[in-house]
N, C-alpha and C positions, 0 to 999 in steps of 0.2 A: 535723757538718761533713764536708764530703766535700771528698775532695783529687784533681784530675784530674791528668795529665802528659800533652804532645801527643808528636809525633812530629817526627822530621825534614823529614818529609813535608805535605801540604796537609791539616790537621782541620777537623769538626767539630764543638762541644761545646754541650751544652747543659746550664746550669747546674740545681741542685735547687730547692726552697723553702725549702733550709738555707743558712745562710752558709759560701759552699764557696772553695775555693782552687782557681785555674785557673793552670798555666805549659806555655807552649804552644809553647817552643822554636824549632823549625825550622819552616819551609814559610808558604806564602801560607793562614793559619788564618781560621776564622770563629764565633764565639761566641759566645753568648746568656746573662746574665746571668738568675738567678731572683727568686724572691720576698726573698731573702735580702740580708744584708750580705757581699757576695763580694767577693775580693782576685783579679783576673784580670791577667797578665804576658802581654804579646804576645811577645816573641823575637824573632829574626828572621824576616824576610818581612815584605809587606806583610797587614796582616790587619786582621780587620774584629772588632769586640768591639762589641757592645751591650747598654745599661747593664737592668738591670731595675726592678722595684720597691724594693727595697732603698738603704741609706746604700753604691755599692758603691767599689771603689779599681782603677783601671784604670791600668797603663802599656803602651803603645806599643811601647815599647824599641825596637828597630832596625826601619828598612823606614818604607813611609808609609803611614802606616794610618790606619784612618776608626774612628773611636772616639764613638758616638753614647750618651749619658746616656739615662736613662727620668725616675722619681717620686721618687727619693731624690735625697737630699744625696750628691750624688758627689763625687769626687776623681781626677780627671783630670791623667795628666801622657801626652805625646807621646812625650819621648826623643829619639832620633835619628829624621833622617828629615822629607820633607816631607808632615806630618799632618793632616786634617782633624776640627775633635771640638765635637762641640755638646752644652753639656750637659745640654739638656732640661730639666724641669722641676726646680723645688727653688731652692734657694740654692747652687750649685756653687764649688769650685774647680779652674780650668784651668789648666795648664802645658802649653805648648808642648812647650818643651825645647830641641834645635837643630833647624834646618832650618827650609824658608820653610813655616810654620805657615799653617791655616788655624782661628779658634778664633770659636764660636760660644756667648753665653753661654744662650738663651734664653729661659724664662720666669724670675721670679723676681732676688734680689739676688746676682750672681754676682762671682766676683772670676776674672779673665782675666791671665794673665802668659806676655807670647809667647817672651820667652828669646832665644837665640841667632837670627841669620835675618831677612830681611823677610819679616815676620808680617800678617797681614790680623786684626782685632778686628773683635767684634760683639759687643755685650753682647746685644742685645735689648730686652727690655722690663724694665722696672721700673730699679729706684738700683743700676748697675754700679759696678767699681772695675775702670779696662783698665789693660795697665802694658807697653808694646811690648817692652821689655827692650832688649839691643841692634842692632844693625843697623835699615834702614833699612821702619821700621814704618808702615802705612796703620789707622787708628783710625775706626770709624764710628759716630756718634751715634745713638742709638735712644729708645724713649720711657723717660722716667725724669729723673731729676739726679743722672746722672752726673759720677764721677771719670776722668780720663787722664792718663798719664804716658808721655810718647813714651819715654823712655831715649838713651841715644845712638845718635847715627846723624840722617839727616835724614827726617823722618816729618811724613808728613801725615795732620791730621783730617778729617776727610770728615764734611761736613754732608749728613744723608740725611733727616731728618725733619723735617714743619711744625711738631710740638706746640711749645707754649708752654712749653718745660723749658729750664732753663739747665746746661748743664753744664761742666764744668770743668778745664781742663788746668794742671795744675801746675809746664811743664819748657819753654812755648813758649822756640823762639827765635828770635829776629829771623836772617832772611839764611840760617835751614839749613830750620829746619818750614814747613810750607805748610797754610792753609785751605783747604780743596775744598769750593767752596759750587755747582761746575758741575753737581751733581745737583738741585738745587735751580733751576736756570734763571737763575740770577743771573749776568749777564756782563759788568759794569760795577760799580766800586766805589762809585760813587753810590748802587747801589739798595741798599744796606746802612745799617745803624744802628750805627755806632761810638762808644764814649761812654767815658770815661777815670774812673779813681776813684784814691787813693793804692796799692791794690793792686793795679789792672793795669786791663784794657782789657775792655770788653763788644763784644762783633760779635753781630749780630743780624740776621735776614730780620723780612719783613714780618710775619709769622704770629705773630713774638714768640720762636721760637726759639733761643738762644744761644747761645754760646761765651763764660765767663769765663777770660781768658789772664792768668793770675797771675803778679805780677813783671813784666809790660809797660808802660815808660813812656808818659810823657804824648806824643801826635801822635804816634809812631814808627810806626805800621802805614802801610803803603805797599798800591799796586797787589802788588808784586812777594812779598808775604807771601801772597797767594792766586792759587787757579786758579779761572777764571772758568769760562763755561762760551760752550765756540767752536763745538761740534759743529755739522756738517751734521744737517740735519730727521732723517735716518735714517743711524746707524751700523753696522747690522749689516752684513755682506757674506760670501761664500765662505770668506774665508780664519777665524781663530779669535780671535772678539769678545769683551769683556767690557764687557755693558750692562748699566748699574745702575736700576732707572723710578723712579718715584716713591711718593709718599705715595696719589696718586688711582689708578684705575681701567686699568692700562697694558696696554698689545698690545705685545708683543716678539717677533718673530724672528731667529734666529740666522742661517738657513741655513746653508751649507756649514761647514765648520771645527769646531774643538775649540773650545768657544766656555762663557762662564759668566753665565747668565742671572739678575738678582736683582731680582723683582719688588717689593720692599718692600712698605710697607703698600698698602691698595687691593684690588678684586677684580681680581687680573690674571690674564693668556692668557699663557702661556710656551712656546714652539715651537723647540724644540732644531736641526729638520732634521736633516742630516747630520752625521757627527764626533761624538765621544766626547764629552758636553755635560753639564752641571752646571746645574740648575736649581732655583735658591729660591723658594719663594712669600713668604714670613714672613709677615707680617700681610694678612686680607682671604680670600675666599670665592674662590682662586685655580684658576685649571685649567694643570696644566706636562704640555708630550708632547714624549718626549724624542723622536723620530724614530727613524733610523735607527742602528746603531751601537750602543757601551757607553755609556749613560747615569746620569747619580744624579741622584734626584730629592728635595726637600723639601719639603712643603707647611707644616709652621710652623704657624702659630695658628691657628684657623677650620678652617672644611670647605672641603678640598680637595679637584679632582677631580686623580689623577697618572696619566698613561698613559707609559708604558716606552714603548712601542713595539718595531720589530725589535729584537735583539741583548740581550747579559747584563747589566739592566739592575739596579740598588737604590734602591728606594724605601723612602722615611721618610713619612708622613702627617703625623707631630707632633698636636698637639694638637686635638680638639674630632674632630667623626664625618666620617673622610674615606672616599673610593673610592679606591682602589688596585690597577689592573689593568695587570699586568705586559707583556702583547703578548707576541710570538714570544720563544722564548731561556731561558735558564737564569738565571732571575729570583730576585733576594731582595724580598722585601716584609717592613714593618715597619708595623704600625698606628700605634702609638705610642698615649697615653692618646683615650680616648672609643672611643662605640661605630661600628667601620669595617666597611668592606667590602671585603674581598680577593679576587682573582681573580687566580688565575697567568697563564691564557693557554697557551698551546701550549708544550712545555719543560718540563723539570725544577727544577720552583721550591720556593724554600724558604716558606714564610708564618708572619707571627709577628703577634698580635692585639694582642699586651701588652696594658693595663688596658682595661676596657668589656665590652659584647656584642658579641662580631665577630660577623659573617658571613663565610663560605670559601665562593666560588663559583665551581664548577666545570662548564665544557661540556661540546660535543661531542668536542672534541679528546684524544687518549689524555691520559692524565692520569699523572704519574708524583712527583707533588706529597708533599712534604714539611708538615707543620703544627706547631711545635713549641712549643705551647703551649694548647691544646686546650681549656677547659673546659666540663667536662662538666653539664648546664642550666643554663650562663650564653652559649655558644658557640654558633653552630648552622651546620652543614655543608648546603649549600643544590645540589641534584642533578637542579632543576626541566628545566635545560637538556643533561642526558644522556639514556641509554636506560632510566636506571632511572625506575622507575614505583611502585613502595612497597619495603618492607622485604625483599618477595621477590627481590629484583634483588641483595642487598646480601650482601655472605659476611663479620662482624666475626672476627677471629682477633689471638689473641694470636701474639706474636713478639717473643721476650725480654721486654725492659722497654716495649716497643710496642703501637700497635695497630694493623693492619693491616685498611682496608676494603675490599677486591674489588669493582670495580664492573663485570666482566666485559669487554665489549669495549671499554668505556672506560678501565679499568687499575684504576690501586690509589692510595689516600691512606693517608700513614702519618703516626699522629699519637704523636709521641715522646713516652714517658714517658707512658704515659696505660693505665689498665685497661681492658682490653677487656670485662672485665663490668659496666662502667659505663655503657658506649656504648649507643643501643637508639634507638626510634621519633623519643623527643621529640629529639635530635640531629640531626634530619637534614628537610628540607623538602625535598617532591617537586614 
C-alpha cells in the first residue's frame, strides 16, 4: 500500500497496482486510480478522480468535481459541491452528497442517492435503485426494472426509453411530481396507456414502456401530473441548450452557448459548436465534437467516435473500442474499458488507455504528451505520422520512476511509472 498527500496547489497523481490511499487537500487536483483497491479524498477545489480497475472508494469533498468509475465495484460519494460521477462498469454505489449533483449509474446494477440539491439521475443500463434525496430531483429511466424514489421536494421522472421495462416509483405525488414523457414525442394524454390496479397506476407508451406509480389511486392522473412535449421542430439556438434525442439514430446541434447534449440510445452526431459543452452519447455507435471552447465528452456503450476539438477539452470513451482525439489544447483523454485509440492533438495532453489494447497516436505537431498507463506488449505507441522512421529516430531514457521517449523535432512522450528497459521495437509502429 502506498500512501500519497497532495498539495495546496493544483496535483497530479497517479495511483500504483497496489491498493493505495490518495488525500489530495488543496487546489483544482487530477487523479488516476490503479489496478488496485484505492481509498482517493478530493479536498478542496474542483478536481477530477478517475476510478480504476479496482473495488476503488472516491470522495469529492469540497468543490465540483467530476468523479468518473472504471471495472470495479466502486463507492462514490460527491460531498459538497455541484458534482458530476458516473460510475462506470460494475455494480456501484453513488452519493451525491449536497449540491445540484449530476450522477450517472452506468453499466451494471447500480444504487444512485442524490442527497441534498436538485440532482439529475441516470441509472443506465440494467435493474437500478435512484433515490433523489431532497430537494427538487429530475430521475431518468434507462434500460432495466428499475426502482425510484423521488424524496422531498417536487421531482420529475423523465421517460427516455422505448424498451419494454416497467419501472417503478415508489413516493409519486399527485399535484408536486411530474412525468416527462416530452422526450419520447408524446404530446397529448390520449396517446398513453393508463391502467389502475389496487396498488397504484401503470402509464405506458406505445412501445410498452412504463412507469409503475405506487400508492396512486384509481382515475386521479390528470393532464397536469405530466409534461408533454410542445417543442418547436428544432430547439437548439446561440444562447445555452439542453437537448435530450432519443432512443433512434439523432443529429443534434448546440451552436453557440454553454449547452448539454444527450444522445441517448441510437447512433447519434453530437456537435457541441461554440461554449463550454457537455456531450453524452450512451447507448449506440455515437460520433460527439465538442467545437470550440472547454468541452467534456462521453461516449458510453459501443464505439464511439469523440473529437474535443479547439480548447481544454476531457474526454471519457466508456465502454467497447472507441477514437478519442483530443484537437488543439491541453486535453485529458480516457479510454475507458475495450481496445481505443487516443490521439492528443496539438497541446499538452494527458492519455489514459485503462482496460484493452490502446493505441497512442501521435503526429506532426510538437508533441509534449503525457501516457499514464502504458503497457508494455499489450499497448502500442503508433509514430506512422511524425518524422521518425524506425527505432533510429527514437532516444528511450529513464527519468525517475518514468520513461521518457525523445522524438527529436517532434518532442518527448512520457509514459509514467513504466521501465524504460521494458520499452523497445515491438512498442512502437512506424
Amino acid at each position: 500500500m502506498t500512501y500519497f498527500t497532495g498539495t495546496a496547489g493544483d496535483d497530479s497523481i497517479s495511483a500504483t497496482d497496489s491498493s493505495d490511499v490518495i488525500d489530495l487537500l488543496g487546489g483544482h487536483d487530477w487523479v488516476m486510480a490503479g489496478n488496485g483497491a484505492d481509498d482517493i479524498t478530493g479536498g478542496d477545489g474542483n478536481d477530477t478522480i478517475l476510478g480504476g480497475n479496482g473495488s476503488d472508494r472516491m470522495w469529492g469533498d469540497d468543490g465540483n468535481d467530476v468523479i468518473v468509475g472504471a471495472c470495479g465495484h466502486d463507492t462514490i460519494y460527491g460531498g459538497l459541491g455541484a458534482d458530476s460521477i458516473d460510475g462506470g462498469n460494475a455494480d456501484d454505489y453513488v452519493e451525491g452528497g449536497d449540491g445540484d449533483d449530476t450522477l450517472f449509474g452506468g453499466n451494471n446494477n447500480d444504487t444512485l442517492l442524490g442527497g441534498l440539491g436538485n440532482d439529475l439521475l441516470d441509472g443506465g443500463n440494467e435493474s437500478d435503485t435512484l433515490d433523489g434525496g431532497d430537494g427538487d430531483d429530475t430521475i431518468l429511466t434507462g434500460k432495466g426494472a428499475d426502482v425510484f424514489t423521488g424524496g422531498a421536494g417536487a421531482d420529475v421522472f423523465r421517460m427516455t426509453s422505448w424498451e419494454a421495462d416497467t419501472d417503478t416509483v415508489t413516493d409519486f405525488t399527485l399535484g408536486t411530481d411530474k412525468i416527462d414523457v416530452s422526450v419520447l414525442g408524446v404530446d397529448v394524454i390520449e396517446e398513453l396507456t393508463i391502467s389502475y390496479d389496487a396498488g397504484g397506476a401503470t402509464v405506458s407508451v406505445y412501445t410498452g414502456a412504463s412507469l409503475y406509480l405506487e400508492g396512486v389511486g384509481y382515475w386521479t392522473l390528470t393532464d397536469a401530473d405530466f409534461i408533454f412535449d410542445d417543442r418547436p421542430p428544432s430547439t437548439a439556438s446561440e444562447a445555452d441548450d439542453t437537448i435530450m434525442g432519443t432512443d433512434a439514430a439523432d443529429w443534434i446541434d448546440g451552436f453557440g452557448g454553454r449547452d448539454a447534449l444527450d444522445g441517448r440510445d441510437g447512433a447519434d452526431t453530437l456537435n457541441g459548436g461554440d461554449g463550454n459543452d457537455k456531450l453524452e452519447g450512451r447507448g449506440g455507435e455515437d460520433h460527439l465534437d465538442g467545437g470550440a471552447q472547454n468541452d467534456r465528452l462521453y461516449g458510453g456503450a459501443d464505439g464511439d467516435v469523440l473529437d474535443g476539438g479547439d480548447g481544454n477539452d476531457k474526454l471519457w470513451g466508456g465502454s467497447e473500442d472507441d477514437r478519442l482525439d483530443g484537437g488543439t489544447g491541453k486535453d485529458l483523454l480516457y479510454g475507458g474499458v475495450g481496445s481505443d485509440t487516443l490521439e492528443g492533438g496539438a497541446g499538452q495532453d494527458t492519455l489514459t488507455g485503462d482496460a484493452g489494447a490502446d493505441t497512442f497516436v501521435f503526429g506532426a505537431d510538437w508533441i509534449e504528451d503525457v501516457i499514464t498507463d502504458f503497457e508494455d506488449g499489450i499497448d502500442l505507441i503508433d509514430l506512422a505520422s511524425t518524422s521518425a522512421a524506425d527505432m533510429s529516430d527514437v532516444t528511450i531514457s529513464q527519468v525517475a520512476a518514468d520513461t521518457v521517449i525523445d522524438l527529436g523535432s517532434n518532442g518527448a512522450i512520457t509514459l509514467l511509472n513504466t521501465n524504460a528497459a521494458l520499452i523497445g521495437a515491438d512498442d512502437f509502429s512506424f
